[in-house]
C-alpha positions as CSV (number, residue, x, y, z in Angstrom):
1,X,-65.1,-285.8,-29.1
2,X,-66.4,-289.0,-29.5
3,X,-66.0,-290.4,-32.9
4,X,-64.0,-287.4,-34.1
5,X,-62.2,-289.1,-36.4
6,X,-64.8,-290.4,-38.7
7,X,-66.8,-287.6,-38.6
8,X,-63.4,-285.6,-39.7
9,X,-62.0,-287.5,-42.7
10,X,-64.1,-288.0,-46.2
11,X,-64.5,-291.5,-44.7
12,X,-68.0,-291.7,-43.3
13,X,-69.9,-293.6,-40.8
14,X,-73.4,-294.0,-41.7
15,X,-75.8,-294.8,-38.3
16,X,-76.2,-298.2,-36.7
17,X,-76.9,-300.7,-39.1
18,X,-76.2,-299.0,-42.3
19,X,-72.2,-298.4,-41.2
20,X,-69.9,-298.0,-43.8
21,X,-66.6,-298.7,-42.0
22,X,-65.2,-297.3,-41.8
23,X,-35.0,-286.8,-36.3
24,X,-36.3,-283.2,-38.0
25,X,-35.9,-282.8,-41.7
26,X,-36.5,-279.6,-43.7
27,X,-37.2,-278.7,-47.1
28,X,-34.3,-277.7,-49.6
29,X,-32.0,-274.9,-48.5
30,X,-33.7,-271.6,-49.8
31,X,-37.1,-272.9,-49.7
32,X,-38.1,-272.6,-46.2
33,X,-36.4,-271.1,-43.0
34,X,-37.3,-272.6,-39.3
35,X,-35.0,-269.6,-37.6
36,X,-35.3,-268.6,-34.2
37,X,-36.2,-265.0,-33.4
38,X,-35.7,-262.6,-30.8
39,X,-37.1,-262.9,-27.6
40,X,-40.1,-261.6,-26.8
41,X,-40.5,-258.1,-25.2
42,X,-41.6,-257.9,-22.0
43,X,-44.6,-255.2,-22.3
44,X,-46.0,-257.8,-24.5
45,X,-49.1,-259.7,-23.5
46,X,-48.3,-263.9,-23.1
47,X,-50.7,-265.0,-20.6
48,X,-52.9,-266.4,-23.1
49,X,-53.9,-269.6,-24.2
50,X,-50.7,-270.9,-26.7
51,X,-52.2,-270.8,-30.2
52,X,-50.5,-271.5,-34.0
53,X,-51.3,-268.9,-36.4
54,X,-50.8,-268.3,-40.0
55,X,-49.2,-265.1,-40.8
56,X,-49.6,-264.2,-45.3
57,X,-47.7,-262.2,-46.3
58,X,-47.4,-259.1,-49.9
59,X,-44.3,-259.0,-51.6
60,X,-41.3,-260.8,-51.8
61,X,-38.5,-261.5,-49.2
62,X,-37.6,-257.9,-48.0
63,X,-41.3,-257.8,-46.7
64,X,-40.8,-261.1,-45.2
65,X,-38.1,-260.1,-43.2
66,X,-39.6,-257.3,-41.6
67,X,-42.5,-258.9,-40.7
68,X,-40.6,-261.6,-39.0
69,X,-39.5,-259.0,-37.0
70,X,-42.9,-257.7,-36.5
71,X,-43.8,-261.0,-35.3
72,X,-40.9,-261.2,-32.7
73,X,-42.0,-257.6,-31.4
74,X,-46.0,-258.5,-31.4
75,X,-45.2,-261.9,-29.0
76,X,-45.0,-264.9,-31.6
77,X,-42.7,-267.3,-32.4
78,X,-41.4,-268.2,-35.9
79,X,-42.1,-272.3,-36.3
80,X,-42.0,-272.3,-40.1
81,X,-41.3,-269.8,-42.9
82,X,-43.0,-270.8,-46.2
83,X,-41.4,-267.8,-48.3
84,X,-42.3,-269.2,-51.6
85,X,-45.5,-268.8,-51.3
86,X,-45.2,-266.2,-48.0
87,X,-47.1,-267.9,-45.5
88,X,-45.1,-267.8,-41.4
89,X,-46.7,-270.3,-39.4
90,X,-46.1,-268.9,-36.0
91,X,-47.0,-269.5,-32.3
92,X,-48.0,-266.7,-29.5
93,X,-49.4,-266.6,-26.1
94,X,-50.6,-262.8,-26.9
95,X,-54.2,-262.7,-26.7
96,X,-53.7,-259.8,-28.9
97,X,-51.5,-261.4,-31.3
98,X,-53.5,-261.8,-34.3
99,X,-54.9,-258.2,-34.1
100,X,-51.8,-256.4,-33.5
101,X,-49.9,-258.5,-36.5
102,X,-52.7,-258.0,-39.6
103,X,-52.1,-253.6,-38.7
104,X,-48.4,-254.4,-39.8
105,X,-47.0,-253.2,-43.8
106,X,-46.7,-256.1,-45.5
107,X,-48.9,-258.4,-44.5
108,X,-52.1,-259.3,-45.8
109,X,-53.5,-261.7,-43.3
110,X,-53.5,-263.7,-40.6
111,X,-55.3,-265.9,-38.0
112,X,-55.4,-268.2,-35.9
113,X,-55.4,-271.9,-37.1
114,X,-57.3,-273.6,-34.3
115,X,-59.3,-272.3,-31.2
116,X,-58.1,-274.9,-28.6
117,X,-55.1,-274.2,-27.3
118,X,-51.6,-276.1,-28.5
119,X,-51.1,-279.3,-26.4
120,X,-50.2,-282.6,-26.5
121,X,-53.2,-284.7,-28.1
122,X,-54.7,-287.5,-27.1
123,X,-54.4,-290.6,-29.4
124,X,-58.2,-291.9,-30.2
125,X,-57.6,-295.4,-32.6
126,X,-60.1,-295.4,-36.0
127,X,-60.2,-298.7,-37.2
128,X,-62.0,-300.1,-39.9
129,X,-65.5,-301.2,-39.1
130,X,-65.7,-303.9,-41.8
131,X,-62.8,-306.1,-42.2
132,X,-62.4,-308.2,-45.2
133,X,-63.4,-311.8,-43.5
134,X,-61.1,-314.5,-44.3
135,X,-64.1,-316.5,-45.9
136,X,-64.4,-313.9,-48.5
137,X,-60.7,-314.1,-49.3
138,X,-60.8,-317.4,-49.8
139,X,-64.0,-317.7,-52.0
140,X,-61.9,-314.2,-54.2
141,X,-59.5,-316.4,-54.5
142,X,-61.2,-319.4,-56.3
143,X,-62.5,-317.4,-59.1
144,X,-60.0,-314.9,-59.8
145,X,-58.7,-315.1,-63.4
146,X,-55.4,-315.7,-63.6
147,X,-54.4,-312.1,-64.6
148,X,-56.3,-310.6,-61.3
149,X,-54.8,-310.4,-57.7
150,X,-56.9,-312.7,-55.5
151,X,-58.9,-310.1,-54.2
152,X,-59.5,-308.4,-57.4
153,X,-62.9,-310.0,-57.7
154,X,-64.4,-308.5,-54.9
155,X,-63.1,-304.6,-56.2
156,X,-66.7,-303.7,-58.2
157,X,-64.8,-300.3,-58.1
158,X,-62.5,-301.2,-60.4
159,X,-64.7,-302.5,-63.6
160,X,-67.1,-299.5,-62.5
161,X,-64.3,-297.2,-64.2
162,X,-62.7,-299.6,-66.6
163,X,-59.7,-299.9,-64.9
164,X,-59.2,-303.4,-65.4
165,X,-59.9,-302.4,-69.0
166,X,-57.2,-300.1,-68.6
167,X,-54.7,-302.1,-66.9
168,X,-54.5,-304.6,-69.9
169,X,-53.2,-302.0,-71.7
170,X,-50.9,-300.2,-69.2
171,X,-50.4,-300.2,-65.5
172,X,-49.2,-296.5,-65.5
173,X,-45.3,-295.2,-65.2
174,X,-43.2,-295.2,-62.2
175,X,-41.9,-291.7,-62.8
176,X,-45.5,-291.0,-62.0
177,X,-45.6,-289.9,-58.2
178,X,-49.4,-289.4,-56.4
179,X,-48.9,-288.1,-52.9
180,X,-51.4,-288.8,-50.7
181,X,-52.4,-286.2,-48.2
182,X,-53.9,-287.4,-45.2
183,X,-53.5,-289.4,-42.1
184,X,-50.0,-291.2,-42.6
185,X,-49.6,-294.4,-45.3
186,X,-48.1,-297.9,-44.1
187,X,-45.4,-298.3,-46.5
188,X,-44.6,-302.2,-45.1
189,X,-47.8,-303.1,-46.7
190,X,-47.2,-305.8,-48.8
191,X,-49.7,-304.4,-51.5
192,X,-47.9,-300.9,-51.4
193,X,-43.7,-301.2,-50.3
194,X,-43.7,-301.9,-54.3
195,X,-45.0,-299.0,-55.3
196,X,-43.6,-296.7,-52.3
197,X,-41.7,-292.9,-52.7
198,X,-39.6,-292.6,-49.8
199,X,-38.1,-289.5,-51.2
200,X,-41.7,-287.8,-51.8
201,X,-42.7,-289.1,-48.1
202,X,-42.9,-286.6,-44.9
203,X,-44.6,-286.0,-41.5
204,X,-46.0,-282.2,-41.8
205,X,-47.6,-282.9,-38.6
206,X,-47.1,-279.3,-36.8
207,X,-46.2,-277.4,-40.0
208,X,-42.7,-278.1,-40.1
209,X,-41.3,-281.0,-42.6
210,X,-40.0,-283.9,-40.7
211,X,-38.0,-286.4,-43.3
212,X,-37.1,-289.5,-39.7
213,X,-37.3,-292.4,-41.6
214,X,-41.0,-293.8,-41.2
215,X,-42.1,-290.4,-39.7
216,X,-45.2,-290.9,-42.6
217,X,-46.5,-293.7,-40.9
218,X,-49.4,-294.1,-38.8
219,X,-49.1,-294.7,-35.4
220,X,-50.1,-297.6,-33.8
221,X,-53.6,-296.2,-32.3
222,X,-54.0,-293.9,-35.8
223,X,-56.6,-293.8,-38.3
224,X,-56.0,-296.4,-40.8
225,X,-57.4,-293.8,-43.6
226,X,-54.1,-292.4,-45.6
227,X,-53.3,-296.5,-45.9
228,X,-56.7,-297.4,-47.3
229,X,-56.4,-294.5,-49.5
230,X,-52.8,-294.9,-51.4
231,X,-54.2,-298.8,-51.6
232,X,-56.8,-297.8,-53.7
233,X,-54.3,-295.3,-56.1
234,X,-51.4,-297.9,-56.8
235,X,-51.6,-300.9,-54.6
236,X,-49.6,-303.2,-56.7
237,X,-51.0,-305.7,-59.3
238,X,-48.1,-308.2,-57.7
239,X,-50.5,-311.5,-56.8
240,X,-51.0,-310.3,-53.7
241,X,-53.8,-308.7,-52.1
242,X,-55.8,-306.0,-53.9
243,X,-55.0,-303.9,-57.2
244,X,-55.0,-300.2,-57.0
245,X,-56.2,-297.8,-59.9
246,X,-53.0,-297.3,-61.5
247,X,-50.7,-300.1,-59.4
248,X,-47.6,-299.1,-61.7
249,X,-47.3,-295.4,-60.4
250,X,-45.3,-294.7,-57.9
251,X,-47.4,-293.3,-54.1
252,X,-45.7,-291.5,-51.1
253,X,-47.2,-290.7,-47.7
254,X,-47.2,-287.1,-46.6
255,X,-48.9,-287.3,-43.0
256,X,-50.7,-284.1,-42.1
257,X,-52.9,-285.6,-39.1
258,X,-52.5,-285.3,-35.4
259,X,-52.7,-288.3,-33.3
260,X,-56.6,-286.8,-32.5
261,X,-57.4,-286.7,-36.2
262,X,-57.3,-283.2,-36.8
263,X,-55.6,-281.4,-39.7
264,X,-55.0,-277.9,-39.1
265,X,-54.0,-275.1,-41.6
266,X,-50.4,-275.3,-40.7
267,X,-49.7,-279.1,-41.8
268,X,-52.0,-278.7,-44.7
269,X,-49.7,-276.0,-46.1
270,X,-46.3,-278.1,-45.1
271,X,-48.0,-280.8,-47.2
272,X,-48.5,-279.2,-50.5
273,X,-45.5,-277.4,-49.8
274,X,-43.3,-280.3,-49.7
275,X,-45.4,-282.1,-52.9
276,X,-44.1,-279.0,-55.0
277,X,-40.8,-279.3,-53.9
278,X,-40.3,-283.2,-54.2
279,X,-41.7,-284.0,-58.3
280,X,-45.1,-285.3,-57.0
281,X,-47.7,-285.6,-60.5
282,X,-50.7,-285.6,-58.1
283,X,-51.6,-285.1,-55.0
284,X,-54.9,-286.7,-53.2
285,X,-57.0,-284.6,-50.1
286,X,-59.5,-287.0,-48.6
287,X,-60.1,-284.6,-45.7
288,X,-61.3,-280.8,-45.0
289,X,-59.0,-277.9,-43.2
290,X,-59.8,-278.3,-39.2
291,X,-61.5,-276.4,-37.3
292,X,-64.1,-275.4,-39.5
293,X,-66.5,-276.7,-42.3
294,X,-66.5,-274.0,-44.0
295,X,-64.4,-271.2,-44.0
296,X,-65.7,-267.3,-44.3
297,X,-64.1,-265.0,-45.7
298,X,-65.8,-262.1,-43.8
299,X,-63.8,-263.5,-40.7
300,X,-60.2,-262.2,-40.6
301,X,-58.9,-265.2,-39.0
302,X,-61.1,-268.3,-41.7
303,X,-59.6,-265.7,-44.5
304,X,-56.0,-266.3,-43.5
305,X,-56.5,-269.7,-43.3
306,X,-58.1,-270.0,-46.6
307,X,-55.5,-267.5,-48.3
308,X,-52.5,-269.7,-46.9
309,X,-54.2,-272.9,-48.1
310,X,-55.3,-271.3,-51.8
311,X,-51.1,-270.3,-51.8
312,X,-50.1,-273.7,-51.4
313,X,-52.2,-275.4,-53.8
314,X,-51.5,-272.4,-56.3
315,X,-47.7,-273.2,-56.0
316,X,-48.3,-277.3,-55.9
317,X,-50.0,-277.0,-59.3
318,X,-47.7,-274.4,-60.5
319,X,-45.2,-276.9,-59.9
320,X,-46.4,-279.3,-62.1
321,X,-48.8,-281.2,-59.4
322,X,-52.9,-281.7,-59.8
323,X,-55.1,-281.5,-56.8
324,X,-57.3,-283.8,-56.0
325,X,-59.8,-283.8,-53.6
326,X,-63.1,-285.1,-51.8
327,X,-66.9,-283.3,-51.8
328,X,-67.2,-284.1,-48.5
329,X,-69.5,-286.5,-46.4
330,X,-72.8,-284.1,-45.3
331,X,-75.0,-284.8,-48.1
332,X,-74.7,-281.3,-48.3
333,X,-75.9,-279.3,-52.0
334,X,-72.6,-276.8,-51.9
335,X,-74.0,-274.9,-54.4
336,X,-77.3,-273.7,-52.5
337,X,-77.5,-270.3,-51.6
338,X,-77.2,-271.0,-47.7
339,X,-76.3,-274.0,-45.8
340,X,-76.5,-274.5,-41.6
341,X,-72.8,-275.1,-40.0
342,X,-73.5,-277.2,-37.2
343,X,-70.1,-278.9,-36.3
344,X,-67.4,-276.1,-36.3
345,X,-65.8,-274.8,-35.0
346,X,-65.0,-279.0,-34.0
347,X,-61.8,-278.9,-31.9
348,X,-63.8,-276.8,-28.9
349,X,-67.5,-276.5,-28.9
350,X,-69.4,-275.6,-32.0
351,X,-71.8,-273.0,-33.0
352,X,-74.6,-273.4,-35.3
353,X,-74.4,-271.0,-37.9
354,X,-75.6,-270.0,-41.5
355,X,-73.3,-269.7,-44.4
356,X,-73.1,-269.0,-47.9
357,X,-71.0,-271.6,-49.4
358,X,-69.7,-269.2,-52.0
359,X,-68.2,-267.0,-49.6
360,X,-67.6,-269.5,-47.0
361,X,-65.4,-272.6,-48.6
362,X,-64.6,-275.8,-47.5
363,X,-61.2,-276.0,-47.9
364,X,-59.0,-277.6,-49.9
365,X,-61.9,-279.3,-52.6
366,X,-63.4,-275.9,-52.9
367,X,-59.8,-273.8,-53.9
368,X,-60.0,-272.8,-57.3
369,X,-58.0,-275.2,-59.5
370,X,-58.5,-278.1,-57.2
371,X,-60.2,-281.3,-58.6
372,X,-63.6,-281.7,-56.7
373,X,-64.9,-285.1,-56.5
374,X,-68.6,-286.3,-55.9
375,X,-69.3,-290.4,-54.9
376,X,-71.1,-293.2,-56.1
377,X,-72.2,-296.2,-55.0
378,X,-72.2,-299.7,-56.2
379,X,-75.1,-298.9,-59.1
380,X,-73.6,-296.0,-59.9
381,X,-76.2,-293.5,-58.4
382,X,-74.8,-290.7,-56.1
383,X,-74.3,-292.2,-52.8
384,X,-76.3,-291.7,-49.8
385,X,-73.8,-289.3,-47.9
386,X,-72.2,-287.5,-50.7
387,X,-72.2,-283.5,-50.8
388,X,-73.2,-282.3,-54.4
389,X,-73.7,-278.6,-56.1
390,X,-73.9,-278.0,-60.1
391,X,-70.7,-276.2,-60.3
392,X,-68.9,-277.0,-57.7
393,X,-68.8,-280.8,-58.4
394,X,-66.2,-281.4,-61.4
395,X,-66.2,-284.9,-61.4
396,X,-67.3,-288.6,-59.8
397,X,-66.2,-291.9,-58.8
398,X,-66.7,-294.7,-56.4
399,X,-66.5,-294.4,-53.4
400,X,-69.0,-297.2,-52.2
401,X,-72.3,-296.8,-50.1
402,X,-74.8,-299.0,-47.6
403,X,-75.1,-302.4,-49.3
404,X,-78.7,-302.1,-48.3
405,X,-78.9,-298.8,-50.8
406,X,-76.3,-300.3,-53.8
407,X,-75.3,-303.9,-53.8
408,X,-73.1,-304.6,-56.2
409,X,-73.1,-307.9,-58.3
410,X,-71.2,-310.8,-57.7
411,X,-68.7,-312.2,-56.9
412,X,-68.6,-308.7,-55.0
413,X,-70.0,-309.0,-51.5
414,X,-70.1,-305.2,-50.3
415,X,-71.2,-301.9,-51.0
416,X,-67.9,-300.1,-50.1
417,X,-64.4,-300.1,-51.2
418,X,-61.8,-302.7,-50.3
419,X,-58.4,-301.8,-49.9
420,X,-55.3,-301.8,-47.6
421,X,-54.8,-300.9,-44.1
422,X,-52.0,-301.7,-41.9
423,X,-51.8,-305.4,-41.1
424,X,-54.4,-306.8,-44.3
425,X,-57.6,-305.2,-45.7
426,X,-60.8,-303.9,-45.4
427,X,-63.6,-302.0,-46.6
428,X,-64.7,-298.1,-46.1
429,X,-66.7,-295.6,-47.5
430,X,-66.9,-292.0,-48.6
431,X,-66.1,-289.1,-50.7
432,X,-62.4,-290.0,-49.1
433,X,-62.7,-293.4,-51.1
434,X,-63.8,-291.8,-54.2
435,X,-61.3,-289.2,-54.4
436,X,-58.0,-291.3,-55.2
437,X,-59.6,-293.1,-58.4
438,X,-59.8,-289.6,-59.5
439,X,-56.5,-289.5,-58.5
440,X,-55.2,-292.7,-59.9
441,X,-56.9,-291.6,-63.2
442,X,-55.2,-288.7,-62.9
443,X,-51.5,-290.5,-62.8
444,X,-52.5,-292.9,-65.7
445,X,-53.4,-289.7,-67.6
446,X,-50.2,-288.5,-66.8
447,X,-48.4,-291.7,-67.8
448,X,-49.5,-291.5,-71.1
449,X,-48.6,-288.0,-71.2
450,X,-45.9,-287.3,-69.3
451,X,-45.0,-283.9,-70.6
452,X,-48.9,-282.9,-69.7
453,X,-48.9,-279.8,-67.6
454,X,-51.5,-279.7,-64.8
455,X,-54.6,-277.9,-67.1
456,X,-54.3,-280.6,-70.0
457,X,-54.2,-283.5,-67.4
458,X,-57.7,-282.0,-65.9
459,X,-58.6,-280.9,-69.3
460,X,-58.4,-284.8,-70.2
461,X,-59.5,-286.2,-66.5
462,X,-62.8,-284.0,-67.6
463,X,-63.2,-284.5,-71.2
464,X,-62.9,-288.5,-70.8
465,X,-64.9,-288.6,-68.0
466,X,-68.3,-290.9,-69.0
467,X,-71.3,-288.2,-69.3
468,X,-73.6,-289.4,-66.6
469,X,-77.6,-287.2,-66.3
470,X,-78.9,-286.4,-63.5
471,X,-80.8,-288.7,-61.1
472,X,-83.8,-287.5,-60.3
473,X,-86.4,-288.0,-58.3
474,X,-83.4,-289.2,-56.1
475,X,-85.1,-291.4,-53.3
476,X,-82.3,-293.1,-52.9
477,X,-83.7,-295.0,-49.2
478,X,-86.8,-295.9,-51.4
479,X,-88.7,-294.2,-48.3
480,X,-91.0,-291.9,-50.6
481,X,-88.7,-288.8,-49.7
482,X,-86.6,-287.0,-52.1
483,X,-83.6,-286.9,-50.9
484,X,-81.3,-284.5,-52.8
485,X,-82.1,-282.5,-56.3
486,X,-79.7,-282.7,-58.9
487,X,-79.7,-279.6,-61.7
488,X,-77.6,-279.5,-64.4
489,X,-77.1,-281.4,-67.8
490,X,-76.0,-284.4,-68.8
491,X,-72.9,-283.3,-69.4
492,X,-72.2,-281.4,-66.3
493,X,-74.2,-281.9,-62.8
494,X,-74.5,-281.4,-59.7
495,X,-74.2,-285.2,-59.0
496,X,-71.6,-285.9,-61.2
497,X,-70.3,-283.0,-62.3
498,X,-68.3,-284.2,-66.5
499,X,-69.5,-287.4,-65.1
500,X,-67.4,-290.7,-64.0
501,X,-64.0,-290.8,-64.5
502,X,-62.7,-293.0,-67.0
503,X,-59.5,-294.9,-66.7
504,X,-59.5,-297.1,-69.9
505,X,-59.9,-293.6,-72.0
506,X,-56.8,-292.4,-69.6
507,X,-54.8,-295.2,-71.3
508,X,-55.9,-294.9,-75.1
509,X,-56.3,-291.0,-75.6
């Protein structure tokens, strides 16, 4: 389990010496029930392992509460009852639980959301593996201009999609709400309590909302990734610190993580969930659905858990939110016709297996309707680590790579991206950095048309995007190997998909 954490997130660590860092509440009455049930009959099986399952179901309430039922009857335990969108997130000791459940009317699937049993987890600390030095704030500091925050200098992101182009024009509206999904966001930060919505802010950690007042925060041994994330989407252009992609949008924290760095079907589902129900514009993924990679359809229990997860991103968008989200890390081509699953199922021991990526997803960037984002480096090439596929990829952005592969030019000192974590800044790397300037484009998109529904706002984050051909031969270690093949035309590849998002056009169009 070592290293779980960075090999889990978007945010990737590249090998030795080419790192690159690295009180309940619940929703409104109505929308959710977390109702005990009856007890469990006796002739039913509970000396299993205790496992959380997702439980879809057809129809409309009536079915729903018959199933419930069902689920009493069949050994499980309602946690959380997303009837919107009919997904039960429920926990059993029955061995037989999933099995018995998907023969009942009325529902359409269901499985189990892990395979290692439920139990407290273990906290493992990911910390960034590059800080910003305090040298290299000082010398940002002497030569930024007097409209840029002193550490604006050293953000080559930023110029790389014209956002401080953009930002002399507009910083983006604070009815504008981007939630970011992910491993809890420090809203103390000094860069992001400006910009912070408490209201659109939750711990889905479990499945069920939990609104206790900092409940979105990391803990003090967790991954620093959700914070480095929202600092890159609207860290506030206030003097201090960094500037994010559109710093006058509002960003809230919905923490889907456990301690251990896995995010599981259950809290996935509470998050987009809760971003439907609470105004948010946009919502940012830098992570894939735990246990698996890649989840097969032809498996009753990776079904469920991409049919709960495909609900809950339909109903986010359907209420008004677009969904962002990050290739992934593997340098994977996700549009071959079979790829080799080493690493899942990751919270037990994995199984190499072969899939077909177009019946086995990685979930959530490969839902339909969810914003799929490719990353580039410091020149502007596809980075090193970044997953690809002509027609899977929609559209690019940094998201920083070895300084050894793309340095960027000066005064800029590294290959990745800076941003905030708890307690100062630092730099990372990874689809999961290039995601939220997709998703800060997004908001300043939406601030400049804030009756957009989500379609036009893609339709624009696409159209505006700069065209960008394919790079090819793409040797990108200068070793004599190809490294990846990019098809696909200049105005829509599998490296860059409509090309690299633009957020001065986001501003003026």
């Amino acid at each position: 389990m070592a290293h779980l954490g960075s090999r889990r997130r978007r945010a990737l660590a590249l090998p030795a010496g080419l790192a690159l860092t690295a009180s309940l509440g619940f929703l409104p009455a109505g929308a959710a029930t977390a109702a005990p049930v009856d007890d469990v009959p006796a002739a039913v099986r509970a000396d299993g392992p205790k496992l959380s399952y997702v439980v879809n179901v057809k129809g409309g309430h009536g079915t729903a509460k018959s199933v419930k039922k069902a689920i009493a009857k069949a050994g499980g335990t309602v946690v959380m009852a997303y009837d919107q969108i009919g997904v039960i997130v429920v926990h059993s000791q029955n061995p037989d639980f999933a099995t018995t459940i998907r023969g009942v009317r009325g529902v359409a699937s269901a499985g189990a959301t892990r395979t290692a049993p439920l139990a407290p987890s273990a906290d493992m600390a990911i910390e960034s593996e590059r800080p910003l030095t305090a040298d290299e704030a000082k010398a940002s500091a002497a030569v930024a201009s007097s409209g840029q925050d002193p550490l604006e200098p050293l953000q080559w992101d930023l110029p790389a999609i014209k956002a401080d182009k953009a930002h002399e024009k507009t910083l983006g509206s604070d009815k504008v709400t981007v939630a970011v999904i992910d491993t809890g966001v420090d809203d103390t930060h000094p860069d992001l309590a400006p910009n912070f919505d408490r209201e659109a802010s939750v711990s889905c950690v479990g499945g069920v909302p939990n609104t206790a007042d900092g409940a979105w925060r990391p803990g003090p041994t967790e991954s620093d990734h959700g914070t480095h994330v929202a600092g890159t989407i609207a860290a506030a252009k206030n003097g201090v610190g960094v500037t994010g992609v559109a710093p006058g949008v509002k960003v809230s924290g919905i923490k889907v993580s456990q301690p251990d760095g896995f995010f599981y079907t259950e809290a996935v589902v509470c998050g987009f969930v809760w971003a439907a129900e609470h105004g948010v514009d946009v919502t940012n993924n830098s992570y894939y659905t735990d246990p698996w990679l890649f989840n097969c359809k032809n498996d009753a229990d990776q079904k469920a858990l991409v049919e709960a997860v495909s609900r809950a991103t339909r109903y986010a968008e359907g209420k008004g939110a677009v969904n962002v989200a990050a290739a992934g890390n593997s340098r994977m081509d996700l549009a071959a016709d079979e790829l080799t699953d080493t690493t899942s199922p990751n919270d037990t021991t994995p199984v190499e297996r072969v899939i077909n990526p177009r019946e086995c997803l990685d979930i959530p960037t490969q839902i339909p309707g969810v914003v799929t984002v490719s990353a580039l480096g410091a020149k502007g090439l596809k980075a090193s680590y970044s997953n690809y596929g002509n027609g899977v990829v929609d559209i690019s952005a940094p998201g920083g790579d070895s300084t050894r592969y793309q340095a960027p030019d000066a005064p800029a000192v590294d290959g990745r991206i800076l941003s905030t974590v708890p307690g100062g800044y630092g730099y990372k790397a990874g689809t999961s950095m290039a995601s939220p300037h997709v998703a800060g484009v997004a908001a300043l998109i939406k601030s400049t048309h804030p009756y957009a529904p989500p379609a036009l706002v893609k339709g624009l984050l696409y159209a505006q995007a700069d065209d960008t051909a394919c790079t090819n031969p793409y040797d990108i270690d200068g070793n004599g190997t190809v490294d990846a093949v990019c098809e696909g035309s200049e105005r829509d590849n599998g490296f860059y998909g409509t090309g690299v998002t633009d957020a001065l056009d986001a501003v003026r169009r």
